[in-house]
PDB file of the backbone (N, CA, C, O) and the ligand in Angstrom, with CONECT records:
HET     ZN  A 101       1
ATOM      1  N   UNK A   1       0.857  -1.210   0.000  1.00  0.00           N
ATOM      2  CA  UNK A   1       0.000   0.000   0.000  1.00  0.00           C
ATOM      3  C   UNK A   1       0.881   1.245   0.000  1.00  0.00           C
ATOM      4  O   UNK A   1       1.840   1.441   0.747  1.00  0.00           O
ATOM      5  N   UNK A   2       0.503   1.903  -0.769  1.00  0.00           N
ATOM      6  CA  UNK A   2       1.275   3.301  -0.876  1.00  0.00           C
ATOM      7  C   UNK A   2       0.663   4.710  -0.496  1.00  0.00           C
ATOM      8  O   UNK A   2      -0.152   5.083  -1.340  1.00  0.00           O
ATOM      9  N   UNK A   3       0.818   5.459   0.401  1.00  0.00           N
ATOM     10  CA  UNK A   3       0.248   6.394   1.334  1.00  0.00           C
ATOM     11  C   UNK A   3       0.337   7.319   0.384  1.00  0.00           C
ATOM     12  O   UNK A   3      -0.465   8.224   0.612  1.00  0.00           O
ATOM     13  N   UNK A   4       1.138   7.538  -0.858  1.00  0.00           N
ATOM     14  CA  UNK A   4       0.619   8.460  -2.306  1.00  0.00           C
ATOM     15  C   UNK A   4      -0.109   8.141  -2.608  1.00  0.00           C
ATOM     16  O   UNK A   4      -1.150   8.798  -2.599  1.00  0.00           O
ATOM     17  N   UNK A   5      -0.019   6.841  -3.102  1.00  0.00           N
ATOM     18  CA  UNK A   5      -1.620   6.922  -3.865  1.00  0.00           C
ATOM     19  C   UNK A   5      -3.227   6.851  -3.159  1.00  0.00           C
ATOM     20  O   UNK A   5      -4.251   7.036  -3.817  1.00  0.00           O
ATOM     21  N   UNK A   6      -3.193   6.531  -1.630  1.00  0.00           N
ATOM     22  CA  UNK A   6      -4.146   6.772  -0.821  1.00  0.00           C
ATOM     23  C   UNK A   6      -4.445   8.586  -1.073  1.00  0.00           C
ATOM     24  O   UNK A   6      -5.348   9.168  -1.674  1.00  0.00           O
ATOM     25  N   UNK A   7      -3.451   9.011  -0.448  1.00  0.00           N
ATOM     26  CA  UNK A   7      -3.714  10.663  -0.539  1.00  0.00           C
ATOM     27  C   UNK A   7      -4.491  11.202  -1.711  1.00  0.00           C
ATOM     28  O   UNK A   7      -5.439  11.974  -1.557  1.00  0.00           O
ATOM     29  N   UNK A   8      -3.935  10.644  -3.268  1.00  0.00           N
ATOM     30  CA  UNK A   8      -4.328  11.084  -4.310  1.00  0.00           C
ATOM     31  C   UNK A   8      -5.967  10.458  -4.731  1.00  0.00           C
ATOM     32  O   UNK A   8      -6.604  10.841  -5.713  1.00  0.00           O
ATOM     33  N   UNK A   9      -6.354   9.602  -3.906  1.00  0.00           N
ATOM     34  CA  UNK A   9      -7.570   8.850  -4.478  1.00  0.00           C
ATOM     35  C   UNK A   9      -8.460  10.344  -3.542  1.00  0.00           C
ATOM     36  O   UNK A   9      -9.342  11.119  -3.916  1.00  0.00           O
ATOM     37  N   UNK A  10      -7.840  10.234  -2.479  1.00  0.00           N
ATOM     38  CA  UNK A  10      -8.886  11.155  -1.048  1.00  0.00           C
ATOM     39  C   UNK A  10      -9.045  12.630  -2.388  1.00  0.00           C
ATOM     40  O   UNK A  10     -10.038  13.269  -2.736  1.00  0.00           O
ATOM     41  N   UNK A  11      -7.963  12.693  -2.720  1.00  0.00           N
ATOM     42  CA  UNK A  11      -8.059  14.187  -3.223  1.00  0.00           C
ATOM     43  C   UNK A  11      -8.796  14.020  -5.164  1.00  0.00           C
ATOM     44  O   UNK A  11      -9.176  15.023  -5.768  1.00  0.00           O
ATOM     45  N   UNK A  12      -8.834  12.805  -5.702  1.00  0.00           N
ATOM     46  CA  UNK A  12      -9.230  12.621  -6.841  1.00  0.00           C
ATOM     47  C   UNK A  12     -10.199  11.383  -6.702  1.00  0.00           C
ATOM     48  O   UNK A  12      -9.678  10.271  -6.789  1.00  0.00           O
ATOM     49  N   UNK A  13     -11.187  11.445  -6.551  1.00  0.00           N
ATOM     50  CA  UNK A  13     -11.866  10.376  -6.279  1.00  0.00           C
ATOM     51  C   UNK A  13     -11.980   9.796  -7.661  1.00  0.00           C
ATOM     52  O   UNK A  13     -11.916  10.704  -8.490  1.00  0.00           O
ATOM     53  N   UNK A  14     -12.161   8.314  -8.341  1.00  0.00           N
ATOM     54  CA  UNK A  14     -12.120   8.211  -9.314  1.00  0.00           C
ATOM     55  C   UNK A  14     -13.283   8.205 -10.078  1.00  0.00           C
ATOM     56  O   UNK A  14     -14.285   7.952  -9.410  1.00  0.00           O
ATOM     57  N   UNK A  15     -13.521   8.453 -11.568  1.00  0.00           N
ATOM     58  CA  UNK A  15     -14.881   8.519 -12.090  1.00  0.00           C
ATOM     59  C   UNK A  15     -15.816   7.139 -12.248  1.00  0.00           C
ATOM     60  O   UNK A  15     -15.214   6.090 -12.017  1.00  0.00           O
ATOM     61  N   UNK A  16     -16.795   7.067 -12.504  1.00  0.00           N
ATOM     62  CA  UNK A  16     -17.183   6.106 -13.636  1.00  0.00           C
ATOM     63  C   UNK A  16     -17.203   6.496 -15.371  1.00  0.00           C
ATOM     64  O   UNK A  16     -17.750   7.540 -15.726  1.00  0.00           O
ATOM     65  N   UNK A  17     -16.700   5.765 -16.171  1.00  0.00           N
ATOM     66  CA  UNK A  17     -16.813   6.279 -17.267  1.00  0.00           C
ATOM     67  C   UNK A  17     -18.031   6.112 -17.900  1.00  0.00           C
ATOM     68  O   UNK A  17     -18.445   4.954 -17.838  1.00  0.00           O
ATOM     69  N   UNK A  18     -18.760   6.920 -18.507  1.00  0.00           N
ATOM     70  CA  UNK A  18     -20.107   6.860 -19.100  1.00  0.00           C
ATOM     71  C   UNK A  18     -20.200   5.983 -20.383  1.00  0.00           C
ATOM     72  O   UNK A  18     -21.304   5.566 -20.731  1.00  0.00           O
ATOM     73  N   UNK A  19     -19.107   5.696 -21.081  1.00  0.00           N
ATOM     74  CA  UNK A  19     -18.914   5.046 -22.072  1.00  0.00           C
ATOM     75  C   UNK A  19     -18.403   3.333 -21.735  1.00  0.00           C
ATOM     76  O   UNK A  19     -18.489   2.684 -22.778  1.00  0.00           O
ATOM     77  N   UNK A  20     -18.078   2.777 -20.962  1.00  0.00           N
ATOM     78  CA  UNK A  20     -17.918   1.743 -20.553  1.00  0.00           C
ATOM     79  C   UNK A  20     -18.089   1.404 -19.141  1.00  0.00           C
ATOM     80  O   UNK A  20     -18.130   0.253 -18.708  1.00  0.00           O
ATOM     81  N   UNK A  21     -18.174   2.356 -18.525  1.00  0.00           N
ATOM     82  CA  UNK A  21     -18.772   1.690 -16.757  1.00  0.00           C
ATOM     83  C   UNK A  21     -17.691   1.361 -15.834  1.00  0.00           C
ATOM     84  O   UNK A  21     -17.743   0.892 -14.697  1.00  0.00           O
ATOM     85  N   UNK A  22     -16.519   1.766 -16.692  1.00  0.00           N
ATOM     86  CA  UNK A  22     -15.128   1.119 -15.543  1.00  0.00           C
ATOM     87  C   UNK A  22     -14.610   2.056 -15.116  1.00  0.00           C
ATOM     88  O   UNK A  22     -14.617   2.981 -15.929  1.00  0.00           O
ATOM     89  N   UNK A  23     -13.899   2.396 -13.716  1.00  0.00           N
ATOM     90  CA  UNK A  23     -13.398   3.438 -13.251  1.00  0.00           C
ATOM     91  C   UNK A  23     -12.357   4.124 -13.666  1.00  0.00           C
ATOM     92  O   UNK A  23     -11.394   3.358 -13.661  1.00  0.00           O
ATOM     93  N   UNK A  24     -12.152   4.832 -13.907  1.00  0.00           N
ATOM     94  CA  UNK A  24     -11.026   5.915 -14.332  1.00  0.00           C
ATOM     95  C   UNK A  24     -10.408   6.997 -13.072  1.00  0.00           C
ATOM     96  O   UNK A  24     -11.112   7.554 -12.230  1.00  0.00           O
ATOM     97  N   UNK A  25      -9.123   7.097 -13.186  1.00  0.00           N
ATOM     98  CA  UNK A  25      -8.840   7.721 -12.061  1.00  0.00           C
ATOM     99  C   UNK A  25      -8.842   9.133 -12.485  1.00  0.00           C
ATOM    100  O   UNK A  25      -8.762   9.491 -13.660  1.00  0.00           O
ATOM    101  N   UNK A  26      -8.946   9.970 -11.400  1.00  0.00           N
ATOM    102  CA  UNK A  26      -9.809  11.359 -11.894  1.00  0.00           C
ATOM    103  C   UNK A  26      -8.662  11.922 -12.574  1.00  0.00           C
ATOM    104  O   UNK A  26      -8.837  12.785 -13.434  1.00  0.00           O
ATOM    105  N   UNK A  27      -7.403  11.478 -12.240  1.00  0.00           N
ATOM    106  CA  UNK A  27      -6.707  12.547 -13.177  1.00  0.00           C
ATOM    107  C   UNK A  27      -6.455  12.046 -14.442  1.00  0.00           C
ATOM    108  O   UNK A  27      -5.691  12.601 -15.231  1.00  0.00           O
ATOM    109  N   UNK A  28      -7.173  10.836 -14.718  1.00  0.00           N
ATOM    110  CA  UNK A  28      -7.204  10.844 -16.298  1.00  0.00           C
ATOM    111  C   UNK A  28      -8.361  11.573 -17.058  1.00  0.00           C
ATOM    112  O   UNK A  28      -9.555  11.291 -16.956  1.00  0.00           O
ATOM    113  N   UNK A  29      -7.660  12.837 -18.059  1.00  0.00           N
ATOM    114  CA  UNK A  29      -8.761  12.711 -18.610  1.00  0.00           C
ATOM    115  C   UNK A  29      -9.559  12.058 -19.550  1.00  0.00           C
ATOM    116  O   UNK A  29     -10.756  12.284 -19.728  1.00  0.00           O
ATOM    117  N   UNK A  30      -8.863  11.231 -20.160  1.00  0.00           N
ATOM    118  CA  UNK A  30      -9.378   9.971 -20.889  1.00  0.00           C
ATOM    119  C   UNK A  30      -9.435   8.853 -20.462  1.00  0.00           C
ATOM    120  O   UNK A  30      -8.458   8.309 -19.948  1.00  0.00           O
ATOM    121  N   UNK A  31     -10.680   8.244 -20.599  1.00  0.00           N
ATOM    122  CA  UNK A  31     -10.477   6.623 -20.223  1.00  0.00           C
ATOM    123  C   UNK A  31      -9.751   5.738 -21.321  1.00  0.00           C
ATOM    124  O   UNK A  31      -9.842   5.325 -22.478  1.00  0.00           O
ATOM    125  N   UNK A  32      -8.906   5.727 -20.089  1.00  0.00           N
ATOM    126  CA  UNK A  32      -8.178   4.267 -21.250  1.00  0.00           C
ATOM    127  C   UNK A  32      -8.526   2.999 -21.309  1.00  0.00           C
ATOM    128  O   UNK A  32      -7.731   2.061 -21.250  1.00  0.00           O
ATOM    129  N   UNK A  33     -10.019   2.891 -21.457  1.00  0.00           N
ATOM    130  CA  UNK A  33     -10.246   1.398 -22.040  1.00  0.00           C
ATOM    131  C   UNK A  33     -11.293   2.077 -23.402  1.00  0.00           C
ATOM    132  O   UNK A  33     -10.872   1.808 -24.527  1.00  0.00           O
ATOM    133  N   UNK A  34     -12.294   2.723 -23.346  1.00  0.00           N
ATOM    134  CA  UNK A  34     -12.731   3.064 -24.558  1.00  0.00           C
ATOM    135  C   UNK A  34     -12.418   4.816 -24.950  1.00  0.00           C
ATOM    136  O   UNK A  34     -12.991   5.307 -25.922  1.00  0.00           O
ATOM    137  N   UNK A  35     -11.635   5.508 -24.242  1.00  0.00           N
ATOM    138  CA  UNK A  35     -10.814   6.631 -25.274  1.00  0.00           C
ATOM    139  C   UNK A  35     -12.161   7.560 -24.894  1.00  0.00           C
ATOM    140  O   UNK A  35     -12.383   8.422 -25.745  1.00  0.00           O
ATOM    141  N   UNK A  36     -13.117   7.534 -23.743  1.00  0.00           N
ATOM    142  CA  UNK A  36     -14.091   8.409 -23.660  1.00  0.00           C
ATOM    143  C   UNK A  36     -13.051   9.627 -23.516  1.00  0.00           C
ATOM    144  O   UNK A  36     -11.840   9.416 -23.458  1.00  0.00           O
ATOM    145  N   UNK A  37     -13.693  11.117 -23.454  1.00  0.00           N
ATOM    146  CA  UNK A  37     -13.314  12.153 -23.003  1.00  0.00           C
ATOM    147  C   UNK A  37     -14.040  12.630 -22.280  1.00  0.00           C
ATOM    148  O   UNK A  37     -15.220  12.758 -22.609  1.00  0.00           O
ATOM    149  N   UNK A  38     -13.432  13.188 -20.655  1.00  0.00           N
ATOM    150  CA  UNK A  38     -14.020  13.539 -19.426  1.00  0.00           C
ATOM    151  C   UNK A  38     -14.239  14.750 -20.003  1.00  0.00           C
ATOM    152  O   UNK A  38     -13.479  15.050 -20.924  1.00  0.00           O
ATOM    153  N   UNK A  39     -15.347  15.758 -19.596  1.00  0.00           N
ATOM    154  CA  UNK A  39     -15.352  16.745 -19.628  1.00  0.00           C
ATOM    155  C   UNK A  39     -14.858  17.500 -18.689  1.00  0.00           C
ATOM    156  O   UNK A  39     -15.476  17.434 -17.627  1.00  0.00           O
ATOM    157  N   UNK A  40     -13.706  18.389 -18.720  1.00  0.00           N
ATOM    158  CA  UNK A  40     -13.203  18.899 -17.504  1.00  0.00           C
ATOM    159  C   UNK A  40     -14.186  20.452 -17.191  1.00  0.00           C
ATOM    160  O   UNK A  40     -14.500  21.410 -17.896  1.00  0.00           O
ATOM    161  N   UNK A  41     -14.432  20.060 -15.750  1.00  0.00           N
ATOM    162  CA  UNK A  41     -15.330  21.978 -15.309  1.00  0.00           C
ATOM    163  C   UNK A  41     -13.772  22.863 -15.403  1.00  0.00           C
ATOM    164  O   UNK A  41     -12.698  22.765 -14.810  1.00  0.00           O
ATOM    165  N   UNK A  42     -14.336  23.781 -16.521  1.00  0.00           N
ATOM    166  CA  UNK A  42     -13.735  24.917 -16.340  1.00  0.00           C
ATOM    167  C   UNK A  42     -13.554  25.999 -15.418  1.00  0.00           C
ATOM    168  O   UNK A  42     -14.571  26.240 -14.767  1.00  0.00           O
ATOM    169  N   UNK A  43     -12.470  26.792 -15.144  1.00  0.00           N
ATOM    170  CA  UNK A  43     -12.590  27.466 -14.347  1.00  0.00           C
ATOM    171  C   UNK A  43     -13.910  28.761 -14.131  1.00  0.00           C
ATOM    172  O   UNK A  43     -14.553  29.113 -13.142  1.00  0.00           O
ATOM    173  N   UNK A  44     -13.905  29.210 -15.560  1.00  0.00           N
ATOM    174  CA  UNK A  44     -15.088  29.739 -15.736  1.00  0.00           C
ATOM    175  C   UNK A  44     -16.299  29.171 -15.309  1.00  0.00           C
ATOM    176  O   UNK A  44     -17.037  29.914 -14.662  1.00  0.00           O
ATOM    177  N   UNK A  45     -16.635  28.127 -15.506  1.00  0.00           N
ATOM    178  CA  UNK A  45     -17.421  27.410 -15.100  1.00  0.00           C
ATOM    179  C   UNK A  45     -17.994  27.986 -13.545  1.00  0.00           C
ATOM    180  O   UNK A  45     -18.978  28.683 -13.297  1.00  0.00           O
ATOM    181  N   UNK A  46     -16.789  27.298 -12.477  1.00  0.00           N
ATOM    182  CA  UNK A  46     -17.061  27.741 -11.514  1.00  0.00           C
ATOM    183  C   UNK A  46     -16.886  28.818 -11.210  1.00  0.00           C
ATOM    184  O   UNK A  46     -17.195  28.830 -10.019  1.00  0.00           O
ATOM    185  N   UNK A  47     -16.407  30.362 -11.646  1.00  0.00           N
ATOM    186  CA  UNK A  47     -16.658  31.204 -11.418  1.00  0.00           C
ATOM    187  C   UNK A  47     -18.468  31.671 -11.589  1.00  0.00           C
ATOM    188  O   UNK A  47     -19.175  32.226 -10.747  1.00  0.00           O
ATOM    189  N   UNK A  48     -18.802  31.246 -12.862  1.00  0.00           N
ATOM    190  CA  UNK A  48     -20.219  31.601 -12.848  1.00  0.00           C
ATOM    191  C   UNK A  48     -20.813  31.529 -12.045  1.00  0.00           C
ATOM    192  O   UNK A  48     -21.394  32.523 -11.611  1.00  0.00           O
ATOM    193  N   UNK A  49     -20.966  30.031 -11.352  1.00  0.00           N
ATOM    194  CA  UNK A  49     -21.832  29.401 -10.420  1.00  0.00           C
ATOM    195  C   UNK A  49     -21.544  30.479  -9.204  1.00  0.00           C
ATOM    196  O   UNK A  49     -22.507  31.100  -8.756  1.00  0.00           O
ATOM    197  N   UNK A  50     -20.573  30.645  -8.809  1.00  0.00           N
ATOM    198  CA  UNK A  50     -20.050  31.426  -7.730  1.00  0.00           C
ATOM    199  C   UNK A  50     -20.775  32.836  -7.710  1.00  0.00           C
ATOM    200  O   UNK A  50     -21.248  33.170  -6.623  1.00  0.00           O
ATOM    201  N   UNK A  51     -20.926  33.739  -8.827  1.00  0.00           N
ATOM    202  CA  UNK A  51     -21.057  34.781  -9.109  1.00  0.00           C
ATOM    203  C   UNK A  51     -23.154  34.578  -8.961  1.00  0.00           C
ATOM    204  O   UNK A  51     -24.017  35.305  -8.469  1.00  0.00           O
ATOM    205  N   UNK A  52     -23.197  33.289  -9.644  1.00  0.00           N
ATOM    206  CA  UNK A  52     -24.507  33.260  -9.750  1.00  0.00           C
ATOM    207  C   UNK A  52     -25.544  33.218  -8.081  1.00  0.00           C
ATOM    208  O   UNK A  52     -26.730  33.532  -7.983  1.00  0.00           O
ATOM    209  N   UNK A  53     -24.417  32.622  -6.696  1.00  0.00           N
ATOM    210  CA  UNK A  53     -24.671  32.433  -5.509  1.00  0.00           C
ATOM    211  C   UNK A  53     -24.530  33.591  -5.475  1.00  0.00           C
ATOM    212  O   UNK A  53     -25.697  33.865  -5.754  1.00  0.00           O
ATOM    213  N   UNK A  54     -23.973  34.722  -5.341  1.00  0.00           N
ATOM    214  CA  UNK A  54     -23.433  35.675  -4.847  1.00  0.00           C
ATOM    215  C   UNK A  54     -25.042  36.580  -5.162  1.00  0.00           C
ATOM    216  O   UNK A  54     -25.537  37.226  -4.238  1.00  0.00           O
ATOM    217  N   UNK A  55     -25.622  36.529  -6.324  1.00  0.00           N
ATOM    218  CA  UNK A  55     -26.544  37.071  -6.635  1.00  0.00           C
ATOM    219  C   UNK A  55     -27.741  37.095  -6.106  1.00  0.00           C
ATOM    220  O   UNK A  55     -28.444  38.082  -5.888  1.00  0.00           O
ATOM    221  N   UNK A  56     -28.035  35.604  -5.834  1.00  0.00           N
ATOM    222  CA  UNK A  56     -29.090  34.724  -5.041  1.00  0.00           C
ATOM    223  C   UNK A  56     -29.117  35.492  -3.538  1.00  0.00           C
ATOM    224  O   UNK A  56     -30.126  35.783  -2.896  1.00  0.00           O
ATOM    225  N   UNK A  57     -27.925  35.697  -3.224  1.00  0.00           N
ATOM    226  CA  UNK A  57     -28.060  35.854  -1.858  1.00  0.00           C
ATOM    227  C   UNK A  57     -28.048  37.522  -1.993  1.00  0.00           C
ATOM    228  O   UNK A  57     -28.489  37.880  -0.901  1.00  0.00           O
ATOM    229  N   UNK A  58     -27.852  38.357  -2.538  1.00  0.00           N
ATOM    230  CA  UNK A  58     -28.185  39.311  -2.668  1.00  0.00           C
ATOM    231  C   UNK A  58     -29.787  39.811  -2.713  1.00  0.00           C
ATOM    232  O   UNK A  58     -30.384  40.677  -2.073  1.00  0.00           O
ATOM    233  N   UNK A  59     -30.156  38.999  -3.619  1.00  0.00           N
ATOM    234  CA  UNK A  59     -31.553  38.926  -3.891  1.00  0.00           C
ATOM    235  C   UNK A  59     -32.220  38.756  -2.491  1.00  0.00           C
ATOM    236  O   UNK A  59     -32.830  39.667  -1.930  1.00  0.00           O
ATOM    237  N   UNK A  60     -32.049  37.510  -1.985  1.00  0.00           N
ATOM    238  CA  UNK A  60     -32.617  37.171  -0.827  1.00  0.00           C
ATOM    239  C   UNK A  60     -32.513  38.052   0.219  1.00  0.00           C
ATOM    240  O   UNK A  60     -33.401  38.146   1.067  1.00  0.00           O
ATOM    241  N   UNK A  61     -31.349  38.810   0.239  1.00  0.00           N
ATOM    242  CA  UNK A  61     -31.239  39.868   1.577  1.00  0.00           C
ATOM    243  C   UNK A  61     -32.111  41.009   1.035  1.00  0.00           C
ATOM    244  O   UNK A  61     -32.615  41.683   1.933  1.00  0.00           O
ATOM    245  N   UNK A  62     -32.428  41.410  -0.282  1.00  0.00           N
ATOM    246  CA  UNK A  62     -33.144  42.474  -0.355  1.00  0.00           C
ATOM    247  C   UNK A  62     -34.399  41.997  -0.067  1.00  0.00           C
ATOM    248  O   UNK A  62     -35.012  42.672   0.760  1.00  0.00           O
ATOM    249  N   UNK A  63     -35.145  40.714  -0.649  1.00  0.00           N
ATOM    250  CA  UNK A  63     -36.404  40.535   0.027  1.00  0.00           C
ATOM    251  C   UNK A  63     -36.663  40.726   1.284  1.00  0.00           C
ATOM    252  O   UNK A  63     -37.668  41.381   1.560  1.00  0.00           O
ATOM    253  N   UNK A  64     -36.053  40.345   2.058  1.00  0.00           N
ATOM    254  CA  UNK A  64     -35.661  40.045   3.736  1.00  0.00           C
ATOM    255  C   UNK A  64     -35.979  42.032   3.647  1.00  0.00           C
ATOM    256  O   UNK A  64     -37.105  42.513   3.776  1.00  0.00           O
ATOM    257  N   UNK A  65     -35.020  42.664   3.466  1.00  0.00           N
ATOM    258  CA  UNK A  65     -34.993  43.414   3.537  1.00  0.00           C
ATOM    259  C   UNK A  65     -36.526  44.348   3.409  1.00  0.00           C
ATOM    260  O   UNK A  65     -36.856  45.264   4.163  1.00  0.00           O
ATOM    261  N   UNK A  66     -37.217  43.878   2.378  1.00  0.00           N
ATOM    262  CA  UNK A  66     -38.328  44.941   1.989  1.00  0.00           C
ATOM    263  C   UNK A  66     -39.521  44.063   2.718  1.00  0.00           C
ATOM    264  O   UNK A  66     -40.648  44.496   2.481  1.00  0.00           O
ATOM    265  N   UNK A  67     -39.456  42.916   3.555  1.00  0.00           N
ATOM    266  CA  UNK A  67     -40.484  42.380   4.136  1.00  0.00           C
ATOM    267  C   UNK A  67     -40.269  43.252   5.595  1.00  0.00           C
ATOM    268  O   UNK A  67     -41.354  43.754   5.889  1.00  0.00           O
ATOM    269  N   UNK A  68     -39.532  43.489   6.298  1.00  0.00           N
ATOM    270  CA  UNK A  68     -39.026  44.383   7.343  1.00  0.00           C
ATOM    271  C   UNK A  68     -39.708  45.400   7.656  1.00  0.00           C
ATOM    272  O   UNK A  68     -39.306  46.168   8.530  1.00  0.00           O
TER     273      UNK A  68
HETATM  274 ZN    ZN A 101     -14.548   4.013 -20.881  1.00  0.00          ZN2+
END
């Protein structure tokens, strides 16, 4: 047992591949049994989402706010 590759599973959990069903370890982005391609989240990605919470809760404090 190797306490690297424990660490790296905790921090990359591995996928299922949608194209064959066998696990792939997260830092592949291809599965190497049928050559699927992971879609990686972009950073943009999660900036949106982030920006999009940020809004939500804005929103929500002004309701809060005008029920007051
Ligand atoms: Zn596959």
């Amino acid at each position: 047992m190797k306490p690297v590759r424990i660490d790296a599973d905790k921090t990359f959990p591995p996928r299922e591949c949608p194209g064959c069903a066998m696990e792939v370890p997260a830092n592949n982005n291809r599965c190497p049994i049928c050559g699927y391609d992971f879609p990686n989240p972009s950073p943009r990605q999660k900036h949106m989402k982030f920006w999009g919470a940020v809004i939500m809760l804005v929103l929500f404090i002004f309701v809060m706010l005008r029920l007051f």
